[in-house]
N, C-alpha and C positions, 0 to 999 in steps of 0.2 A: 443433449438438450432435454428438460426435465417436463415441458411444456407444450401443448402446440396450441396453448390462447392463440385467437385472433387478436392481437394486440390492438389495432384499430376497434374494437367492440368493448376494451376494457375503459370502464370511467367511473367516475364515484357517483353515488348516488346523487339525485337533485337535493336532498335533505341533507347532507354533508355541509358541517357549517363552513362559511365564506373565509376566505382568508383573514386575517388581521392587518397581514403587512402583503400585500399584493408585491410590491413595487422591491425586489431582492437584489443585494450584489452577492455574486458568489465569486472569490475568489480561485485562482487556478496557479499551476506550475505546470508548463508547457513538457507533458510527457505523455505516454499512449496512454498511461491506464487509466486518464482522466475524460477519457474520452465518452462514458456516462452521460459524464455533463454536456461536451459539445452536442452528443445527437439529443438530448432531449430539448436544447436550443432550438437548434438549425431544422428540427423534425418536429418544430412546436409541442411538443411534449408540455411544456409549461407552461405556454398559450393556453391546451388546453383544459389544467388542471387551474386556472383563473390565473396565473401569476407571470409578472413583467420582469425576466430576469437581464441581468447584465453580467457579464464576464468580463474580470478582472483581472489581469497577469501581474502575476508578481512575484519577486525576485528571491525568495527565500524558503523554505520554510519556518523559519522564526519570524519574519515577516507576516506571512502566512497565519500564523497562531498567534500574533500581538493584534494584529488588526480586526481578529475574529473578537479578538476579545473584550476590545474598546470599541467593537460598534461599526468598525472602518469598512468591513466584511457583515453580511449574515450569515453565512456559511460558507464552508472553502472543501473539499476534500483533501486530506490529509492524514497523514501515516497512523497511525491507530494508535503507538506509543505517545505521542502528545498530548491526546485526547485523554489518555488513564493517566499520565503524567500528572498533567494538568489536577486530576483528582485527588492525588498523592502531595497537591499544593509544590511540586517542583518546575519550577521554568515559569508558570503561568500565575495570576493575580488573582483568578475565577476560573471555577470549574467548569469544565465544558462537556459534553455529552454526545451521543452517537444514536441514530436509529438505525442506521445500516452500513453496511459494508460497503465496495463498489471492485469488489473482484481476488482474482486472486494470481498467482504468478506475476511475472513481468518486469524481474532485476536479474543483474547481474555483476560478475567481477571479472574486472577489467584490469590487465597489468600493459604498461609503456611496452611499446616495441621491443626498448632495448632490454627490458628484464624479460619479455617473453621469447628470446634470444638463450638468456642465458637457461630460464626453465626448461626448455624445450627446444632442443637443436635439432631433436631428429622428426620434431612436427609430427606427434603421435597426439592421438585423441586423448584428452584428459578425462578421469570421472574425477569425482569429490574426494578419492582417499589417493587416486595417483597426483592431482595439483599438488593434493596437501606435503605428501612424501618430497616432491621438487619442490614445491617451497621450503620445505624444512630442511632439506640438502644445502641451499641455496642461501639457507641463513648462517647454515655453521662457515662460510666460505667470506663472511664479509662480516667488517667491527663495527660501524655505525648504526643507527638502526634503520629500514627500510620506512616509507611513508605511505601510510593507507588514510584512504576519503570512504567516508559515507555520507549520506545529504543532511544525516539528524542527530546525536547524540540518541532520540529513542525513537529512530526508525526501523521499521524491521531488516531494511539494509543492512543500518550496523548489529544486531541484532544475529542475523543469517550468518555475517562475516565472524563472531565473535565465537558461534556455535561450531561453525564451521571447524577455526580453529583449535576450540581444546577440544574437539571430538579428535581430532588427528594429535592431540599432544604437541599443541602447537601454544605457546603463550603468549596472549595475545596483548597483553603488556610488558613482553621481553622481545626488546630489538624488533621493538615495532610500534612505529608513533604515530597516534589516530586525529584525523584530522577532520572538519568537516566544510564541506565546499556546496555550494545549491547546484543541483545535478546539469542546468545548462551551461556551466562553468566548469563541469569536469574534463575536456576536452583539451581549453586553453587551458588549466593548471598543468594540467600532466604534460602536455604541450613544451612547456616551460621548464618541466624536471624538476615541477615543485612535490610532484605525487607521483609513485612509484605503482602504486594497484587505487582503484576503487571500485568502489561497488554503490550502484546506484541504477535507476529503474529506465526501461527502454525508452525513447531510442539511443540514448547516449553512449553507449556499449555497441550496439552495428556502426553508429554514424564514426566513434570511435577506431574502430576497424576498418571501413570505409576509406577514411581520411588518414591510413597506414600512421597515425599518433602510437594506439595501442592496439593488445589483442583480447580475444573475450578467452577469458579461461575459465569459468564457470558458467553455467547457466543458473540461476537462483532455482531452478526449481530440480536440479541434481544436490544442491543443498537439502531443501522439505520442497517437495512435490505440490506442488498446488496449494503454496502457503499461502495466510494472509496478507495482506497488508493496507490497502489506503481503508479509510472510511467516510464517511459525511459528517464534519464538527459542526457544532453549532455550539455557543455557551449555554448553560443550565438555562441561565432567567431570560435569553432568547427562546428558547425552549416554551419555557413555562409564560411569555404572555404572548406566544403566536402559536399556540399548539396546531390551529388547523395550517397558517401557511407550512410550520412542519409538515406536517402532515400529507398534502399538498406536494410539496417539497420531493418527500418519499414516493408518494404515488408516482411522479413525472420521472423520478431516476428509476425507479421501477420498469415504467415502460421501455427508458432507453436501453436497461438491462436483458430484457426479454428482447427487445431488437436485434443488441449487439451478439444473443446467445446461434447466432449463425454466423457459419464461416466468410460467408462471401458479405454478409450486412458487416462483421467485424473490420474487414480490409478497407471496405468502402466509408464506413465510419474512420477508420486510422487517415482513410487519404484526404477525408474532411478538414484537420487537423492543420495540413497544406495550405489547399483550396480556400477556406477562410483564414490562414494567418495566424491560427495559434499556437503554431510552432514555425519557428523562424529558422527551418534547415530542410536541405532537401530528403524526403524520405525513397526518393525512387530509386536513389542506391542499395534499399536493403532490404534486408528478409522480414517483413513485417511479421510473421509467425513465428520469429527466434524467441521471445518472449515470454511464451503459451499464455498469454493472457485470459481469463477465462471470466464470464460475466453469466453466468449461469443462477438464474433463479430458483430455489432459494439457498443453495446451496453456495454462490458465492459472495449472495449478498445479506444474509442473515446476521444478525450482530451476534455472534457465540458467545457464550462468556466462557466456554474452554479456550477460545483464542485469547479473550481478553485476560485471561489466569496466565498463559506464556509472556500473552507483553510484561503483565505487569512482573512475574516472575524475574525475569532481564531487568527492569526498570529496579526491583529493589537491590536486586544481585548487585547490579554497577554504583549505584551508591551507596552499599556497603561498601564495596571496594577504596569509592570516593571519601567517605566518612571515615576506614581506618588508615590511612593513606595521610589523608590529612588531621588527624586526631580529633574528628567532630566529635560536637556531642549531640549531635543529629537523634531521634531519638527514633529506632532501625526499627519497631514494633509498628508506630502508626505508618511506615513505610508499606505495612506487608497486609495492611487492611485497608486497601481502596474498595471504594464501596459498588463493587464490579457490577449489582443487577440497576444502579443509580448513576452508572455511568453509559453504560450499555442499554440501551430503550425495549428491550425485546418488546413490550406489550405497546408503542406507539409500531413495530415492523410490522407484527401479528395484527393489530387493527386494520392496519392501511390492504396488509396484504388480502386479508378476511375480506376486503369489500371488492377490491378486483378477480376474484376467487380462484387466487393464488395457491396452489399444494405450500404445507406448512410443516418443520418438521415437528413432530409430539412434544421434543425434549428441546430446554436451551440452551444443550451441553451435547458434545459429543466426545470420542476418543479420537485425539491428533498426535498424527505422526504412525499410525501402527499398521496401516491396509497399502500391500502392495498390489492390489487390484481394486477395480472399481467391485463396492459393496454397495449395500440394500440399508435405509437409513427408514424407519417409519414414519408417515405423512398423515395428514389430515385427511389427503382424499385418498392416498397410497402411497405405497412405495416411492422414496426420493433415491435416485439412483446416484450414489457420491463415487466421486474419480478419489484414484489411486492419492497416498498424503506420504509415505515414507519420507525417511530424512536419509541423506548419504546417499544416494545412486550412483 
């Protein structure tokens, strides 16, 4: 924990201009690490920042990012690749934008019972390069190709799974057909023996286990340790004529951040989740800490643009693949120039955070992937103290 604000004492100034649009929907997808949004609900977080919010469930993430787009939504949290996507003009109509992050960890991959039978008979602990080796056993043994789910084409899910496999010399387009399914349907698919593994964010992977469907063979964060993933979309010109309810906006997820950044506030926020109905499955079957979700300010909610250089990195990588594949004439340069500090808000994070007097870090980049211990990152007021990020464990 990087903090010990009184978070009840944090508020924005009286002279902080008034919102433009008080009155928000923000859309959601019934999973833990969205969990930001319910406490700053149910905990008036938004109340107090002047704003009248509603939460909206819904069924996709393409859903998710169409509605955001046209209005249907003012803001949704969502995988961080849609959001650069979107800038690179793939999938979406208008560009859309980011102040903050909302955490980091909290997926997983998930194989059917009966192939986690075949990986694993004698029920030994997997890391990231013993799956991969029984997966890749596992593939010379059989001629059709095996079926993998993630929730998004440019989520860090698929994303994680894809790294995963050619780090292990696994190909991830050979005898292996990628699928995408919205993460509270991974369940009933796999159920059905329409999907053989996926990988998609908690709790879908315990409850998955739970309900003896499949088993968790990886934890996402034996993948990259404390990676990224969701963020706060909003489109540009949303953006640019509500700056303050942005603003607003950040402030309220901010506090629920700082709430959630304790263990026992964390659990009791996931069983919220319950309790109000925004996830329609039981959670008291499982290990709410399987996940390591982590909401740690400002280190898990800062918008980096070293993170957003990976997404987008994956994001042109796979449509190169797509463009030579199908012989486009895509033009593979303005793929590789999203305009990463015009997508990613650092200076709308740093304002908001500056007025709650939030530690901030110097830089709006840092190195990912490379510290296998917690290190010492420089701050505004001090030292930010960042957890361990390797990839492979």
């Amino acid at each position: 924990m990087n903090t010990s604000t009184n978070i009840h004492n944090m508020h924005l100034p009286d002279s902080f201009p008034p919102a433009e649009k008080r009155s928000l929907t923000i859309g959601f997808i019934p999973l833990l690490d969205c969990v930001p949004v319910f406490v700053a609900k149910e905990l008036g977080f938004f109340e107090e920042m002047g704003l009248d919010v509603t939460l909206s469930r819904e069924s996709s993430w393409a859903s998710i990012r169409d509605k955001v787009q046209f209005g249907l939504l003012d803001a949704a949290p969502m995988p961080a690749g849609i959001v650069l996507a979107s800038a690179m003009k793939l999938g979406a109509t208008q560009p859309m934008v980011t102040a903050m992050g909302l955490g980091l960890n909290g997926n997983a991959i998930t194989v059917s019972a009966k192939l986690w039978q075949q990986l694993n008979p004698e029920g030994k602990k997997f890391n990231s390069q013993s799956a991969a080796e029984a997966l890749k056993a596992y593939l010379t043994t059989v001629e059709g190709p095996i079926n993998i789910a993630s929730v998004h084409t440019y989520s860090t899910h698929h994303f994680l799974l894809r790294e995963w496999l050619t780090h292990f010399n696994i190909d991830p387009d050979n005898k292996i057909k990628q699928h995408v399914v919205p993460p509270p349907h991974m369940i009933n698919v796999m159920q059905r023996g329409s999907i053989d593994i996926f990988c998609a964010g908690e709790p879908w992977n315990s409850l998955a286990q739970a309900q003896q469907v499949g088993h968790t063979l990886l934890s996402g964060h034996q993948i990259w340790e404390n990676a990224p993933d969701k963020v706060l979309g909003v489109t540009r010109r949303w953006h640019e004529a509500n700056p303050a309810s942005h603003q607003r906006l950040v402030a309220a997820l901010l506090k629920a951040c700082l709430w959630l950044d304790n263990h026992e506030n964390k659990i009791a926020g996931f069983r919220l989740l319950n309790k109000h109905g925004y996830i329609d499955a039981d959670l008291s079957s499982i290990d709410l800490d399987f996940g390591r979700h982590c909401f740690t300010v400002s280190e898990a909610t800062f918008p980096w643009l070293s993170q957003a250089q990976w997404f987008t990195g994956h994001i042109s990588a796979l449509n190169e693949k797509a463009s030579a594949k199908e012989h486009s004439s895509v033009n593979q340069s303005t793929l590789h120039q999203a305009p990463l500090t015009a997508t990613y808000l650092t200076d709308t994070y740093r304002s908001v955070a500056e007025q709650l007097n939030i530690n901030l870090p110097t830089k709006n980049t840092k190195e990912e992937g490379a510290h296998a211990e917690h290190w010492q990152l420089p701050g505004t007021k001090h030292n930010i103290s960042m957890r361990p990020d390797m990839k492979f464990k």
